[in-house]
C-alpha positions in Angstrom: 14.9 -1.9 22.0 16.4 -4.3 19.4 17.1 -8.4 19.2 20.5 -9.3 20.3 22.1 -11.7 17.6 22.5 -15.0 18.4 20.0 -17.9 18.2 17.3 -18.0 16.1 14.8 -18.2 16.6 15.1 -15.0 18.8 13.3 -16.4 21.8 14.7 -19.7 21.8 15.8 -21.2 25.3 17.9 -24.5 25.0 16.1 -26.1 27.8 12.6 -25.4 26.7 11.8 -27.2 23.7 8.5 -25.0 23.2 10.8 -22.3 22.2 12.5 -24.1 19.3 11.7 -23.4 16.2 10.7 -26.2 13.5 12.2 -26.7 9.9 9.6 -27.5 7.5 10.3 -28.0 3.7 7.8 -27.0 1.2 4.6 -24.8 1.1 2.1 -25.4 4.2 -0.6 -27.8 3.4 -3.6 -26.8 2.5 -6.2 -25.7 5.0 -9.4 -28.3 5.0 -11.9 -27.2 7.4 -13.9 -29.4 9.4 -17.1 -31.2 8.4 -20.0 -28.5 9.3 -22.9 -26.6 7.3 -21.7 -22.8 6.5 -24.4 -20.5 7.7 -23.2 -17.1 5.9 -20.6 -15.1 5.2 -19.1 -11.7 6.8 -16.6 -9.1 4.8 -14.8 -7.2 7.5 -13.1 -4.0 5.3 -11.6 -0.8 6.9 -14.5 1.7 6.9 -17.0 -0.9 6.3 -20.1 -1.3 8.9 -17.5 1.2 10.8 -15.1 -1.9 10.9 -11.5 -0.7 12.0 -8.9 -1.9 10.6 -5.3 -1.6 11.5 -2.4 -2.4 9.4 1.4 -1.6 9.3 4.3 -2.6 6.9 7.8 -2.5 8.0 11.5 -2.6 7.3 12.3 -0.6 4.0 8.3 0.0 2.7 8.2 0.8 -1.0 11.3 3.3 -1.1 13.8 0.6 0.3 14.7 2.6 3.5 15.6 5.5 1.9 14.4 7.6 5.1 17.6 6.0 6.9 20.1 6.5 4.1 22.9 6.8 3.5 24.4 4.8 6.9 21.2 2.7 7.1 22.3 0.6 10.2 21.4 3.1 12.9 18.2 3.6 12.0 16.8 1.5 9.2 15.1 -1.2 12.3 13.8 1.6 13.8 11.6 3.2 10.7 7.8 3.4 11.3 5.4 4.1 8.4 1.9 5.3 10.9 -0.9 6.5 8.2 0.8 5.0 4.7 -2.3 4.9 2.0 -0.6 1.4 0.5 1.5 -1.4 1.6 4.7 -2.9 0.6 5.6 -6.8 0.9 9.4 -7.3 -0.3 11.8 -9.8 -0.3 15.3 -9.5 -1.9 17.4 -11.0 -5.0 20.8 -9.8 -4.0 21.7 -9.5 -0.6 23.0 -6.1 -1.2 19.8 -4.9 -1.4 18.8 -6.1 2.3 17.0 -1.9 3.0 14.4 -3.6 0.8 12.7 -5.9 3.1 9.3 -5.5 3.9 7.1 -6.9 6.2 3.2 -6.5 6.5 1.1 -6.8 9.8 -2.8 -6.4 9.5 -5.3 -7.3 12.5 -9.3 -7.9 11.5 -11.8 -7.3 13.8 -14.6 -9.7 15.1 -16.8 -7.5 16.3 -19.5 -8.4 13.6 -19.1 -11.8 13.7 -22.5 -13.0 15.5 -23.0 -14.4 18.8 -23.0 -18.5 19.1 -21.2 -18.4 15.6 -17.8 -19.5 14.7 -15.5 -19.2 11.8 -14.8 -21.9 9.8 -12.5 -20.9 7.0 -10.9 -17.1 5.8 -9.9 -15.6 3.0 -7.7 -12.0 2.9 -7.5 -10.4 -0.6 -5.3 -7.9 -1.6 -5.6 -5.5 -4.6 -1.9 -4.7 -6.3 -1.0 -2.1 -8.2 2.8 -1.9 -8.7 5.4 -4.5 -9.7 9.2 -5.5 -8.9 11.6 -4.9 -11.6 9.9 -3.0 -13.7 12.0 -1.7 -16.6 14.8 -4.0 -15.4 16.6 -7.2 -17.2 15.0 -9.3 -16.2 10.9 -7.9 -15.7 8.9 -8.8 -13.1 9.0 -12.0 -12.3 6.2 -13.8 -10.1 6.5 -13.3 -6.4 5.6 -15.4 -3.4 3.5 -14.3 -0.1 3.8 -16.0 2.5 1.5 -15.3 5.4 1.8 -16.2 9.1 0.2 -15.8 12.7 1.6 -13.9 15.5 0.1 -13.9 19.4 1.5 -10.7 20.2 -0.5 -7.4 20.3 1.5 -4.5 18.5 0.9 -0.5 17.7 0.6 0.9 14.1 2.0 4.5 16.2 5.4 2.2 17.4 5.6 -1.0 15.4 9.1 -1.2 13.7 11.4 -4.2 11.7 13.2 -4.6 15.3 10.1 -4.8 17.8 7.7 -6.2 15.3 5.9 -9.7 16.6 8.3 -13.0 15.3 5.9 -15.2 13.5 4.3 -18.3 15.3 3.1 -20.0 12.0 3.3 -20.0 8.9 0.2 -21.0 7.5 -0.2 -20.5 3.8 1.7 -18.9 1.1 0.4 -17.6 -2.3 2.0 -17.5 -6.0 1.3 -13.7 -7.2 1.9 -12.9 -10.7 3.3 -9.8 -11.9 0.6 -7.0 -13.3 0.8 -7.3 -17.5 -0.1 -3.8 -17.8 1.3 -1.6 -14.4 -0.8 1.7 -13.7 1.6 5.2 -14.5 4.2 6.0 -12.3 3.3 8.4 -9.7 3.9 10.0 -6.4 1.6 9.6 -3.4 2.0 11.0 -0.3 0.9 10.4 3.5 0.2 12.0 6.5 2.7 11.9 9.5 4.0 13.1 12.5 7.2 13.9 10.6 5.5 14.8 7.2 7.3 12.8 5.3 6.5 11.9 1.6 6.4 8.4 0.0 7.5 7.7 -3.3 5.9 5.0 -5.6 9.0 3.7 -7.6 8.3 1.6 -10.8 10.5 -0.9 -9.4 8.7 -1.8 -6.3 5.5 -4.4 -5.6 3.0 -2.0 -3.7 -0.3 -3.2 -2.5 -3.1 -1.1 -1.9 -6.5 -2.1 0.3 -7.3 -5.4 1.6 -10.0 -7.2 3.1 -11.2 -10.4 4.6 -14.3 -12.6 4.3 -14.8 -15.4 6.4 -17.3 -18.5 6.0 -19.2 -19.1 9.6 -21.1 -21.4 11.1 -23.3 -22.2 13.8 -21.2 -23.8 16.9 
């Protein structure tokens, strides 16, 4: 199941202007929530108050796509990364180096969130642990997240680069900088159906746990 080429974006219909996409320039505004008195907070975290939390990266992950080389093109769309330990979120310099994009989909739970209450603002942190370019000319340089809303439900078993959601909104982007002291180079591996092993490389930005704490209110 893959995206014929042609329009973008993907879904767009000429005679349905709901499909079209819209060029903005610049970083999204910033999000200014509406006047009300915060009544608490709630930390939703994978294993936390038995919170589930399921998450998936996509496209090349943190070893460029190696798992399709050497033709790439066959298979590269179709890679699926069920059970990694850490995350990968990659853009590219050259575009030579296209088996290096990475995509990250994550999907919180509101099961805790109490009855009659509603959210009023969100924040998602991310611990890193690796950097791009490492030992290259030059270093690591800082690197920007973007992060953006989707209304489609999707499968951490089945979710590839070429079925993955398209984006509905961007809503806010971030500045990371690089780490000034990286942790050692090392291997970590994952459990799969295909029991396949991951390799850390010094010259890749890996992420590893996340959470999110929302302010609520009463509605």
């Amino acid at each position: 199941m893959k995206r014929p080429p042609g329009a973008r974006p993907e879904t767009m219909s000429p005679a349905d202007p709901d499909t079209w996409g819209e060029l903005v320039f610049g970083a999204p505004l910033p999000y200014d929530p509406l006047p009300a008195v915060p009544g608490g907070t709630l930390t939703i975290r994978h294993g936390l108050n038995n919170a589930v939390v399921v998450d998936a990266d996509v496209g090349g992950s943190s070893v460029c796509g190696e798992l399709a080389a050497p033709d790439y093109f066959p298979t590269w769309g179709e890679l699926n990364y069920v059970g990694k330990e850490f995350i990968n979120i990659q853009n590219l310099g050259h575009i030579s180096e296209w088996p290096c994009f990475s995509k990250y989909y994550i999907t919180f739970p509101l099961d805790a969130l109490p009855p009659g209450k509603v959210i009023l603002s969100a924040y998602l942190t991310l611990y890193q642990f690796g950097n791009a370019g490492q030992g290259a000319t030059p270093g690591p340089q800082p690197s920007l997240i973007q992060v953006s809303t989707i209304d489609q439900v999707w499968d951490e078993a089945s979710i590839t680069w070429n079925i993955a959601p398209l984006p509905t909104q961007n809503i806010t982007t971030a500045w990371v900088d690089p780490l000034a002291t990286p942790p050692p180079h090392r291997v970590r591996r994952r459990s799969s159906p295909n029991r396949i092993a991951d390799q850390r490389r010094a010259d890749r930005t890996s992420i590893d746990r996340c959470h999110q704490t929302a302010v609520v209110a009463a509605r």
